[in-house]
GURO-403024 format. One line per field, with one value per atom (N, C-alpha, C): x, y, z; atom name; residue in one letter; residue number from 0. Coordinates in steps of 0.05 Angstrom, whole numbers, plus 5000, padded with zeros to 4 digits. Layout:
BEGIN
c1: X,...
c2: Y,...
c3: Z,...
atom: CA,...
type: A,...
seq: NUM,...
This chain:
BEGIN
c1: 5017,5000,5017,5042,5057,5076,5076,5081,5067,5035,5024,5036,5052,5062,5086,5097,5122,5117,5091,5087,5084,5105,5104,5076,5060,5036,5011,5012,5002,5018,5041,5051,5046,5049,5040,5012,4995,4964,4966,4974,4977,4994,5009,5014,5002,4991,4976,4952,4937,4914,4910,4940,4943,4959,4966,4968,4946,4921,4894,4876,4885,4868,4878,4900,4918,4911,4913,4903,4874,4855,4823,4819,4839,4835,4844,4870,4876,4864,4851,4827,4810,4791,4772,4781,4801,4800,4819,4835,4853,4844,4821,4807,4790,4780,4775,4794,4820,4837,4851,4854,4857,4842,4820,4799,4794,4801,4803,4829,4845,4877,4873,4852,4849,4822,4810,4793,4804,4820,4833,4852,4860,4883,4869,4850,4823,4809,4802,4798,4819,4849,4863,4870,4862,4865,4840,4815,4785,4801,4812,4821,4835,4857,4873,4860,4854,4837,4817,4799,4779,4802,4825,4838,4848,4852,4865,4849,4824,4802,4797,4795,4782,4804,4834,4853,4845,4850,4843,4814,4790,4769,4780,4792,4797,4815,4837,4847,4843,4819,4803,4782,4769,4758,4759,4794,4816,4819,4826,4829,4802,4778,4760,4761,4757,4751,4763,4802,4819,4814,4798,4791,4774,4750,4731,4740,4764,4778,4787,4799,4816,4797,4777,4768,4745,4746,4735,4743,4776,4787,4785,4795,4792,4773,4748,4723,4726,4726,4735,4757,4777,4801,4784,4771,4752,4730,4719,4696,4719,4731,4744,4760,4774,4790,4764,4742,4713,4709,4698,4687,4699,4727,4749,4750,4745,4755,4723,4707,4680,4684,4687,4696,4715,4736,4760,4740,4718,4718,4691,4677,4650,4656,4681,4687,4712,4727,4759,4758,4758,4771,4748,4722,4715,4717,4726,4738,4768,4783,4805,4804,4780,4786,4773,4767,4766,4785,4780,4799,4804,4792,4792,4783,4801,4786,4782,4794,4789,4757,4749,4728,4704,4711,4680,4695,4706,4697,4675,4654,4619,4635,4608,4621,4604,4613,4603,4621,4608,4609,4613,4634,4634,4630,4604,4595,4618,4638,4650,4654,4627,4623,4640,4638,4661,4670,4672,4686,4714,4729,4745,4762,4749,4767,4769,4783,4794,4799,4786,4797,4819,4836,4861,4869,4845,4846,4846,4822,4818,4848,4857,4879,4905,4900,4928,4952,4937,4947,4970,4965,4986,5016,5009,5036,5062,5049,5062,5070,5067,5066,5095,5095,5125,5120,5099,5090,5087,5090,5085,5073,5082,5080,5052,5039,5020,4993,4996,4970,4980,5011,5014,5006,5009,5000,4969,4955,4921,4916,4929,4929,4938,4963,4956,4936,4921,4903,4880,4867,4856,4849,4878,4878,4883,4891,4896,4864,4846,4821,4810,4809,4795,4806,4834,4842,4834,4828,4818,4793,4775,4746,4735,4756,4753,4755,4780,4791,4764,4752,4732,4712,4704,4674,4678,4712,4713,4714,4733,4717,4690,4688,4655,4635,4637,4615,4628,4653,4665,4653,4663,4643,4618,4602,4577,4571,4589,4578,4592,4615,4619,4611,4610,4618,4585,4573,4535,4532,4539,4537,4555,4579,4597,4575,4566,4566,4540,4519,4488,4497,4511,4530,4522,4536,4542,4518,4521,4501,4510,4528,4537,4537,4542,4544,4575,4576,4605,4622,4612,4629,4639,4636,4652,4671,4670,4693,4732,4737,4765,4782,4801,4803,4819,4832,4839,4810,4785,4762,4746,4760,4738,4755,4779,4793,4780,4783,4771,4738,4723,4696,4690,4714,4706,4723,4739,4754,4786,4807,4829,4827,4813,4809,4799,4776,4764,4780,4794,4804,4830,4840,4861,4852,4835,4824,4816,4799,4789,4813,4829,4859,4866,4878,4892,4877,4852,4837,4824,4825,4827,4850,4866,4901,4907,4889,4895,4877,4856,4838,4843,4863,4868,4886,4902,4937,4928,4903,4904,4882,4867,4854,4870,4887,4910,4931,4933,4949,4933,4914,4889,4881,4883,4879,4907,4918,4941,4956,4953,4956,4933,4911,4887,4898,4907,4901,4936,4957,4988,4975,4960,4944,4933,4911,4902,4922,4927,4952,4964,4982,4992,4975,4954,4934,4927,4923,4905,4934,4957,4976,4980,4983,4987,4969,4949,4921,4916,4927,4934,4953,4972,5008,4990,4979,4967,4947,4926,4910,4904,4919,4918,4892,4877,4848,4832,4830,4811,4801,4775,4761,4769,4794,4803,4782,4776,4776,4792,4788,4814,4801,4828,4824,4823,4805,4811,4811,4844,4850,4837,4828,4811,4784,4775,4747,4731,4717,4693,4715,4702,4710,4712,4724,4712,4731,4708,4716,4720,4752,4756,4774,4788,4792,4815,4838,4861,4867,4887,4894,4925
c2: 4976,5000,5025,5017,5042,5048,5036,5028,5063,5059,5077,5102,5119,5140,5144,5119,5121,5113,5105,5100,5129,5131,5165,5168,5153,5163,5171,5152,5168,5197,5196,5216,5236,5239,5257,5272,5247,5255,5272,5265,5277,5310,5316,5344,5361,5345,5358,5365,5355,5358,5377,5376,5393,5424,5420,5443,5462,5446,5458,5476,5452,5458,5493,5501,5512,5534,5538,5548,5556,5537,5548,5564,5552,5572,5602,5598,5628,5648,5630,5651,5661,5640,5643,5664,5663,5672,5698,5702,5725,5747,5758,5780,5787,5756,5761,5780,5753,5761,5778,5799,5824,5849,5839,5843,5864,5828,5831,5847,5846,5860,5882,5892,5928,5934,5919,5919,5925,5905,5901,5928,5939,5960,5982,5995,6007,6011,5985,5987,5989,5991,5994,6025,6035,6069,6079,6066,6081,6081,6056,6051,6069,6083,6106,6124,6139,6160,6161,6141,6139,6152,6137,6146,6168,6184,6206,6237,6221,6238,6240,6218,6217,6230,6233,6238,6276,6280,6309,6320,6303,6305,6311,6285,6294,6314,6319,6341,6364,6374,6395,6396,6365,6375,6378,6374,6374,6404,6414,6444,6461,6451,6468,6461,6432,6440,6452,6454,6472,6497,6509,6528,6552,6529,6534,6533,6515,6517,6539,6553,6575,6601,6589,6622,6613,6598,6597,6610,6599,6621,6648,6648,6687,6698,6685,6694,6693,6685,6683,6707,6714,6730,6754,6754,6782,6791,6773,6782,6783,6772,6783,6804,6809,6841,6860,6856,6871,6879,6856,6854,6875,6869,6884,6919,6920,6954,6971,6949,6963,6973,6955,6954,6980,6983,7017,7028,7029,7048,7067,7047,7052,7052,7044,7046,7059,7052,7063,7087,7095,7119,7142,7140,7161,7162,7145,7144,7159,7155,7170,7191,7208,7239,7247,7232,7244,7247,7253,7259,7238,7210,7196,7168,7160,7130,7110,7106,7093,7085,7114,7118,7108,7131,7140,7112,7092,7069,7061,7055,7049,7025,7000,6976,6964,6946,6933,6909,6881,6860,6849,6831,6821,6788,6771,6746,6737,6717,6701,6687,6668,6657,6639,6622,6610,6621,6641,6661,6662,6649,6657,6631,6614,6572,6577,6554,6558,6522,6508,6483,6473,6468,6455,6435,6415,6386,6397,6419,6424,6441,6448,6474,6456,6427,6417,6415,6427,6430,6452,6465,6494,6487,6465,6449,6442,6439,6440,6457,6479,6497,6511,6541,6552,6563,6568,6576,6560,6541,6516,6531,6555,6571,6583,6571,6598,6582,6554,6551,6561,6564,6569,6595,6611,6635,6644,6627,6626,6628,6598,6593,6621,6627,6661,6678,6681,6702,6684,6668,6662,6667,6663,6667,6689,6705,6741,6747,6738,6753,6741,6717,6707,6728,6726,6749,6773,6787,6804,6810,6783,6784,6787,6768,6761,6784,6803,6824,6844,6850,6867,6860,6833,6820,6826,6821,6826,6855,6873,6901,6914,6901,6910,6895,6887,6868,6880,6892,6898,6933,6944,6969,6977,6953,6960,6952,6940,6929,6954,6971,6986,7021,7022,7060,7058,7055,7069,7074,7052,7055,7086,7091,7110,7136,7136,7159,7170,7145,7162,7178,7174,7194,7225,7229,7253,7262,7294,7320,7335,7330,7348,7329,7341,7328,7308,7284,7272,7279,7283,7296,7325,7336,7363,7360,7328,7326,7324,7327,7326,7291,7284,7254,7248,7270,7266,7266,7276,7277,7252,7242,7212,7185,7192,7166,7170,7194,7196,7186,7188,7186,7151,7135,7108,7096,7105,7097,7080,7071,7067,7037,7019,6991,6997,7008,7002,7024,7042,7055,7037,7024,7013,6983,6979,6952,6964,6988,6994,7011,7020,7032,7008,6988,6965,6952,6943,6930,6955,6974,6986,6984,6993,6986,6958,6935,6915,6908,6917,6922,6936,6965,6966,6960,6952,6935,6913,6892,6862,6871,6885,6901,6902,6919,6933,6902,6890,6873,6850,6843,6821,6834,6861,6866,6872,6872,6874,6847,6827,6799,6783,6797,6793,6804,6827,6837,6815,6823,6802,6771,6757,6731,6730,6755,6753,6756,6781,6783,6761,6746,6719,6700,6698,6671,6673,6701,6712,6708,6713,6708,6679,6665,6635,6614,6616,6606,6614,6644,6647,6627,6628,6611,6589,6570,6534,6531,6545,6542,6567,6567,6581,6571,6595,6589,6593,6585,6582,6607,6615,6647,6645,6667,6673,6694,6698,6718,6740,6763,6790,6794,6802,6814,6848,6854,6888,6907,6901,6927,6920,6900,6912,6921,6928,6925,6920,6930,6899,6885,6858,6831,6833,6831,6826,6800,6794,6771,6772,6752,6767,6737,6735,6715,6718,6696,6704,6701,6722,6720,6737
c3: 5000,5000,5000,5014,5013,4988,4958,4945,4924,4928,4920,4904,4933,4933,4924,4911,4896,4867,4861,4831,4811,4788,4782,4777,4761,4759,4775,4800,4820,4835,4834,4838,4828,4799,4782,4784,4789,4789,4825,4849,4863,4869,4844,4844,4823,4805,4790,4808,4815,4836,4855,4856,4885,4883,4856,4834,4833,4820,4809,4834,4862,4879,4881,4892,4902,4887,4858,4837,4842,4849,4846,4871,4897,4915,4921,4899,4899,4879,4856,4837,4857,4869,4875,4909,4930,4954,4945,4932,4935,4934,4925,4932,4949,4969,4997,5013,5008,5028,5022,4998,4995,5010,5012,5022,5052,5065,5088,5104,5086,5095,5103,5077,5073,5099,5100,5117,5144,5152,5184,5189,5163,5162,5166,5154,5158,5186,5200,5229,5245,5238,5254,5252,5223,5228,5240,5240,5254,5282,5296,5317,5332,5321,5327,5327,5298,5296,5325,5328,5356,5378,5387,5407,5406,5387,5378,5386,5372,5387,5416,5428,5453,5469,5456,5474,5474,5456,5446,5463,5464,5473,5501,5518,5540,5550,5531,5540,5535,5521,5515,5548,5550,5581,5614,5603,5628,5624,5607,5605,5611,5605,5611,5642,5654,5686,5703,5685,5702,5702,5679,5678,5691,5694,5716,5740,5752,5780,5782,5768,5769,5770,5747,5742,5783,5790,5822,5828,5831,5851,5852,5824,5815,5829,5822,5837,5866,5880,5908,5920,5899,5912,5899,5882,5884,5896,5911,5935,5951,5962,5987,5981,5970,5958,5959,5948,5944,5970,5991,6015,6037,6034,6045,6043,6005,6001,6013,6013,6012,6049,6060,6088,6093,6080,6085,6072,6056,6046,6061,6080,6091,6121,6133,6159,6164,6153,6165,6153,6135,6115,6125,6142,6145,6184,6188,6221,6216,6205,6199,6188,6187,6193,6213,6233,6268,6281,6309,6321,6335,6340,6355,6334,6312,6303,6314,6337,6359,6368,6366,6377,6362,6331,6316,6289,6295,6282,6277,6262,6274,6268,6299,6286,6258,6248,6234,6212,6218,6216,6187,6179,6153,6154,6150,6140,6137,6148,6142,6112,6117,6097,6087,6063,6049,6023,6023,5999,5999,6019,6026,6029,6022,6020,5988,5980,5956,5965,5942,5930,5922,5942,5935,5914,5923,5905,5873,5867,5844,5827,5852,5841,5838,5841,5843,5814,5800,5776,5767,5800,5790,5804,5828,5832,5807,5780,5764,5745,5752,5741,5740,5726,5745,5762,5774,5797,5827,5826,5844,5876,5878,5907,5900,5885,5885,5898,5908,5919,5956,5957,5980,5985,5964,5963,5966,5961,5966,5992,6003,6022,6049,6048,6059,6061,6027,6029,6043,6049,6061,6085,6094,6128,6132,6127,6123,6125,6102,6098,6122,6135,6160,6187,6180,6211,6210,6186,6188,6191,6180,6194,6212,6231,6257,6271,6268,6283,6276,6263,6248,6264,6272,6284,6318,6329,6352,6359,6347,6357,6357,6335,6328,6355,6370,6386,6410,6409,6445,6437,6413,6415,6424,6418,6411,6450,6461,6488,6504,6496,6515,6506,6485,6479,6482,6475,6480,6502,6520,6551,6558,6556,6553,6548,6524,6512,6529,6534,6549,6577,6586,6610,6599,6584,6575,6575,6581,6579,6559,6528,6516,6497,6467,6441,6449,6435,6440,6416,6394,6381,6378,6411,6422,6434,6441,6462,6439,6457,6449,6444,6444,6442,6467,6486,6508,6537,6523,6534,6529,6504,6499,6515,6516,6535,6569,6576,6606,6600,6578,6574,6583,6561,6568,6586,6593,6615,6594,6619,6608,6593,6603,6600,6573,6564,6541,6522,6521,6505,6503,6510,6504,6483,6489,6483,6443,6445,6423,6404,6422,6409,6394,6408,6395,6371,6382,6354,6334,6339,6317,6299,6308,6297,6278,6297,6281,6260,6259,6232,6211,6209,6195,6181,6202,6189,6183,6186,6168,6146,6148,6127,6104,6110,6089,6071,6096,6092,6068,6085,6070,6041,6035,6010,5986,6001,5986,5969,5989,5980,5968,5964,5947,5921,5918,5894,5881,5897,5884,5877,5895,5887,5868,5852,5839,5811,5814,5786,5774,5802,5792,5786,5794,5789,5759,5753,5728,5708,5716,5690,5683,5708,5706,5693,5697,5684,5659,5648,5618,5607,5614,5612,5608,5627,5624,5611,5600,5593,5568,5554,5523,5513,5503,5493,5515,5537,5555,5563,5566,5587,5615,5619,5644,5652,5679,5694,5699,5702,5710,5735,5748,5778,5760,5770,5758,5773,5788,5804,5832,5844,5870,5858,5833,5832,5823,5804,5786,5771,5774,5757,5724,5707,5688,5672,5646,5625,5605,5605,5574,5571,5540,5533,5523,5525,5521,5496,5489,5465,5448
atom: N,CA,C,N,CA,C,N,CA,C,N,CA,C,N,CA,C,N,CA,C,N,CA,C,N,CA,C,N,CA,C,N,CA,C,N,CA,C,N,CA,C,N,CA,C,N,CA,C,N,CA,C,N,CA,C,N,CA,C,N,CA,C,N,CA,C,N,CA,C,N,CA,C,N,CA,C,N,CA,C,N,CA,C,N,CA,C,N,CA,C,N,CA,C,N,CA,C,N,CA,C,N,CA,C,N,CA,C,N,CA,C,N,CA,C,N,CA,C,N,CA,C,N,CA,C,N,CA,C,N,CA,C,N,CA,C,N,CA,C,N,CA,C,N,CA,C,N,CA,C,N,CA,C,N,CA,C,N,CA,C,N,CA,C,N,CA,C,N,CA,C,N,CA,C,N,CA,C,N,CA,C,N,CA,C,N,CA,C,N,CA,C,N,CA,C,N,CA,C,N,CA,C,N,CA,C,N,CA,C,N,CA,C,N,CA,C,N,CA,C,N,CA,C,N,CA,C,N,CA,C,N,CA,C,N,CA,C,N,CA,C,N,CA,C,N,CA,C,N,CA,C,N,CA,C,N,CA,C,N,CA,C,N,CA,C,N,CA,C,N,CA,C,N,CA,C,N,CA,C,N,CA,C,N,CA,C,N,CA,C,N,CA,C,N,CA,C,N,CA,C,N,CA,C,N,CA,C,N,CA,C,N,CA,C,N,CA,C,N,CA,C,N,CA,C,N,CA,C,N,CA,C,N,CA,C,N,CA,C,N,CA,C,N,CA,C,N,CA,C,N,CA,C,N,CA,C,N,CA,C,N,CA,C,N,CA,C,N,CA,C,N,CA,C,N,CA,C,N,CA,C,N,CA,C,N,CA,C,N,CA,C,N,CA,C,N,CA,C,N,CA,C,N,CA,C,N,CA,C,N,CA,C,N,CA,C,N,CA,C,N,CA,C,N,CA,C,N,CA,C,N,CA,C,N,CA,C,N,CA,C,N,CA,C,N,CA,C,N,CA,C,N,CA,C,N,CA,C,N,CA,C,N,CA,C,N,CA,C,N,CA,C,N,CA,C,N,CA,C,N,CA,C,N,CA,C,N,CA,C,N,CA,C,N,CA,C,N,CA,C,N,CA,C,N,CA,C,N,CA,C,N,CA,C,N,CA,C,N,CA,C,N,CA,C,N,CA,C,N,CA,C,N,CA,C,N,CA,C,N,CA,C,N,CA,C,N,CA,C,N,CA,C,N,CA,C,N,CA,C,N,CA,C,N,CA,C,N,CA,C,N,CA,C,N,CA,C,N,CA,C,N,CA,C,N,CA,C,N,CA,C,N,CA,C,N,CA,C,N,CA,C,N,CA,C,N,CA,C,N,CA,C,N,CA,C,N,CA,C,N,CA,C,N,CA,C,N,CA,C,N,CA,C,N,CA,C,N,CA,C,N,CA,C,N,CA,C,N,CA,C,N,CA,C,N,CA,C,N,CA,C,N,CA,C,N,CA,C,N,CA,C,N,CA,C,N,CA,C,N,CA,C,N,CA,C,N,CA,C,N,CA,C,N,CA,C,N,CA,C,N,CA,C,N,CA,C,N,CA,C,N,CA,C,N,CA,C,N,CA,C,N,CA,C,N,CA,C,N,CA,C,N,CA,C,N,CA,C,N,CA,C,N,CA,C,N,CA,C,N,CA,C,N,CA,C,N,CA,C,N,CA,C,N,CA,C,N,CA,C,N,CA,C,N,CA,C,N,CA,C,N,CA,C,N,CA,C,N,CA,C,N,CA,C,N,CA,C,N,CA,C,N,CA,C,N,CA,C,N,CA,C,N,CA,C,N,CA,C,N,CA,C,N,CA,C,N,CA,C,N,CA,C,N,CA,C,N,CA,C,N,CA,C,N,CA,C,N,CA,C,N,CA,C,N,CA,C,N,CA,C,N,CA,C
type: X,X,X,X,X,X,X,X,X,X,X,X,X,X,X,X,X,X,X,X,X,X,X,X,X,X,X,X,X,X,X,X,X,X,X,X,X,X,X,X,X,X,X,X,X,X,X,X,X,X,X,X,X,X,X,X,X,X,X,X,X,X,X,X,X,X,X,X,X,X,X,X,X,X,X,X,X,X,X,X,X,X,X,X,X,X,X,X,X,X,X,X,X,X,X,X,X,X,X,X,X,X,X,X,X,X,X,X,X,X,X,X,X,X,X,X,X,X,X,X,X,X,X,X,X,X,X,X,X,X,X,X,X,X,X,X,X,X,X,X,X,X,X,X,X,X,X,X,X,X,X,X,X,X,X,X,X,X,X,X,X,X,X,X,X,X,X,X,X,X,X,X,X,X,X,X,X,X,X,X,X,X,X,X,X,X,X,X,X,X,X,X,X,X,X,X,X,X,X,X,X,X,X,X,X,X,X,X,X,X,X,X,X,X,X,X,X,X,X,X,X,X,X,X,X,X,X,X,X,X,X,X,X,X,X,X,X,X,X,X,X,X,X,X,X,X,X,X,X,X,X,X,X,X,X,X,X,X,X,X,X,X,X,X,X,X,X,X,X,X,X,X,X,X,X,X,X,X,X,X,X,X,X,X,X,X,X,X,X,X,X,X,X,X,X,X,X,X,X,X,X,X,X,X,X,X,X,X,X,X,X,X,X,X,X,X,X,X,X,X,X,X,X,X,X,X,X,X,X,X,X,X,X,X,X,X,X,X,X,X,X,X,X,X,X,X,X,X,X,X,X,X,X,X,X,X,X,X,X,X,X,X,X,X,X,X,X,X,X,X,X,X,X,X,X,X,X,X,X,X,X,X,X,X,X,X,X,X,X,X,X,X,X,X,X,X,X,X,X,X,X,X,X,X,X,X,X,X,X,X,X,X,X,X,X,X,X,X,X,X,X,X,X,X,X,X,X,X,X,X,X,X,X,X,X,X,X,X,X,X,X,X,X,X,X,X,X,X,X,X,X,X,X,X,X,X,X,X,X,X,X,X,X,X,X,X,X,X,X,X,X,X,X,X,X,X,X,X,X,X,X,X,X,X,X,X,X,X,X,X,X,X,X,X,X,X,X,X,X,X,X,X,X,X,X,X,X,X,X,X,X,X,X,X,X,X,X,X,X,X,X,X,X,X,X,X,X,X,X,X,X,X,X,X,X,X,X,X,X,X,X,X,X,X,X,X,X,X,X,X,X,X,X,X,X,X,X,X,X,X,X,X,X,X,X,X,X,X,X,X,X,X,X,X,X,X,X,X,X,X,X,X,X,X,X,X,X,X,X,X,X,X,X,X,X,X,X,X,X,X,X,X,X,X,X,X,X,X,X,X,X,X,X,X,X,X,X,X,X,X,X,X,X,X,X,X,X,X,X,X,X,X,X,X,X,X,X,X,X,X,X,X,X,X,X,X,X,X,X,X,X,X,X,X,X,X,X,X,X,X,X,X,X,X,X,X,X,X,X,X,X,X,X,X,X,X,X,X,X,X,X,X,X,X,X,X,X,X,X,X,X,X,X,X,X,X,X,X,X,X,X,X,X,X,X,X,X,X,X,X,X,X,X,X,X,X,X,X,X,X,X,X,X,X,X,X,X,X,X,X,X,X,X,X,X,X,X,X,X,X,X
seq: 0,0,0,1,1,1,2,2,2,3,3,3,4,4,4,5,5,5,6,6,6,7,7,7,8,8,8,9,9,9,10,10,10,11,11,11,12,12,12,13,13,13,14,14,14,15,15,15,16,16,16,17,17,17,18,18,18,19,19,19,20,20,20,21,21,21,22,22,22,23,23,23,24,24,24,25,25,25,26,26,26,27,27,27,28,28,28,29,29,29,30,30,30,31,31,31,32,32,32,33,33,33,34,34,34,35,35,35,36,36,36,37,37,37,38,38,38,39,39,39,40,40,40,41,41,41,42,42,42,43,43,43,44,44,44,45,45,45,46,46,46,47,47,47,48,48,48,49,49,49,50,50,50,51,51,51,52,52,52,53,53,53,54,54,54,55,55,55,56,56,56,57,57,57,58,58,58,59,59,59,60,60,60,61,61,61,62,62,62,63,63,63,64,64,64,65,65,65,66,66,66,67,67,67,68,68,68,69,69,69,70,70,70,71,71,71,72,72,72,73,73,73,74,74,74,75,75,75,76,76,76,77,77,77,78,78,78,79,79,79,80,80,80,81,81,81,82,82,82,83,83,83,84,84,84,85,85,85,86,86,86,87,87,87,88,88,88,89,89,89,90,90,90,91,91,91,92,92,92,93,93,93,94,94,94,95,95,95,96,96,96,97,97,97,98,98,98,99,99,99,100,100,100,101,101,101,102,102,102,103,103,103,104,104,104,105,105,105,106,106,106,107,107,107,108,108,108,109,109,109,110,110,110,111,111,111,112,112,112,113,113,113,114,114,114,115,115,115,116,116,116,117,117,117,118,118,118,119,119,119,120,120,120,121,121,121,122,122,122,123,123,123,124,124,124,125,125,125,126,126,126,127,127,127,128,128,128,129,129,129,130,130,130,131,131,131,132,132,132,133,133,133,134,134,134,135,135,135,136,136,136,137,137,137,138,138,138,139,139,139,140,140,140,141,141,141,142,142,142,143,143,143,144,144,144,145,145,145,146,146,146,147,147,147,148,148,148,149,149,149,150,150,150,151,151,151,152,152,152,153,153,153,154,154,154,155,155,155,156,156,156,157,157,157,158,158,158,159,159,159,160,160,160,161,161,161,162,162,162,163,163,163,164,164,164,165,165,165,166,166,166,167,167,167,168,168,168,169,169,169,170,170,170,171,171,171,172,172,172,173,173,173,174,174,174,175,175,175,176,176,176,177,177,177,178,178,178,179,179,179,180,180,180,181,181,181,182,182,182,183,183,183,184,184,184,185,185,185,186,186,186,187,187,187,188,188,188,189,189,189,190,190,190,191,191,191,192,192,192,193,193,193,194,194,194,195,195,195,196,196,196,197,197,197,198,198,198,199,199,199,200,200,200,201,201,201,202,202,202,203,203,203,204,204,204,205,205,205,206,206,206,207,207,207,208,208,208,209,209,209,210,210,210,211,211,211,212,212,212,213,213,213,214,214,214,215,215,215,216,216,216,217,217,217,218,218,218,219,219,219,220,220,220,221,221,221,222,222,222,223,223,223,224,224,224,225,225,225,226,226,226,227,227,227,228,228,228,229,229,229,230,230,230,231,231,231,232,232,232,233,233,233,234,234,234,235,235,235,236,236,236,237,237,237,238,238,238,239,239,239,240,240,240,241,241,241,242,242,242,243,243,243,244,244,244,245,245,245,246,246,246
């Protein structure tokens, strides 16, 4: 039987056969599998192209949410810069042309609030930046604008508990008295008390707005620098906000 495969004529008939086959399958399949080449080559460019996009996609909406982080903060370092000038501008600055600001401070109170936190997690993006100091720099104005709240809420509440009492004494206008007549008026305890925290309201006042407005400058240049294209916020000066788009 094994004889078969050495007889030439079966031999023959076995490569001829296997000739034809080989032949009918490459008439008949080579333009499948031309086919399919171009096909697979095809889904492997949709394939990229897809990733190419989605990469682009995402880093178009990595840039917008940094965006919105930033333009937060902006917003934030301009109510409190706001909160602050409105504050010198409705308390201190007309106590400082008396004779006694100590005295004719009126009190009044600034809302805490949360205007004044700032999202770290969101801002962690400026770590990389050339700025790297600048969330430490937030982080200051924060606590600047809180000390100065605080200092603003505590005179304002020790005023209001000692000078009225003070002033119904009097049988004469109090703004006749002199400022060596208004220390004998409230005595040494409370003029010292309203000396000092006046003092320190306006020095973290001054202070808390000053590192509002340097925070803002740098925040507002930096967030241009990382985010080309994107709608920044402007600190404008300490006063209205405005929007504009870099370019």
């Amino acid at each position: 039987m094994c004889d078969i495969w050495f007889n030439p004529a079966t031999s023959k008939f076995l490569t001829d056969f296997a000739s034809q086959v080989i032949a009918a399958i490459a008439g008949a399949g080579i333009g499948a599998l031309l086919g399919a080449h171009y096909a697979f080559r095809l889904e492997r460019i949709k394939a990229a192209t897809a990733r190419e996009e989605a990469a682009r996609t995402t880093a178009a909406e990595l840039s917008a949410k940094r965006a919105v982080s930033g333009n937060l903060a902006m917003h934030s370092l301009g109510r409190m810069h706001n909160t602050l000038a409105g504050y010198r501008r409705q308390f201190i600055e007309p106590a400082q042309q008396t004779v006694a600001p100590w005295m004719y401070m009126s009190p009044g109170e600034i809302p805490l609030g949360d205007c004044h936190r700032f999202n770290a997690a969101s801002l962690a993006f400026l770590l990389q930046s050339s700025n790297p100091n600048m969330l430490l720099k937030l982080a200051l104005a924060e606590e600047q604008y809180a000390a100065a709240v605080q200092i603003i809420s505590r005179r304002s509440v020790f005023h209001e508990q000692t000078v009225p009492a003070a002033v119904e004494k009097l049988t004469r206008n109090v703004t006749d008295l002199t400022e060596p007549e208004l220390r004998q008026l409230v005595g040494p305890y409370v003029y010292t008390r309203l000396f000092l925290d006046t003092g320190y309201v306006v020095t973290l006042v001054e202070l808390a707005l000053t590192t509002c407005q340097k925070c803002g400058d740098e925040l507002n240049g930096l967030l241009r620098t990382l985010l080309p294209g994107e709608k920044i916020i402007s600190f404008g000066a300490g006063q209205n906000l405005g929007e504009s788009a870099n370019g």
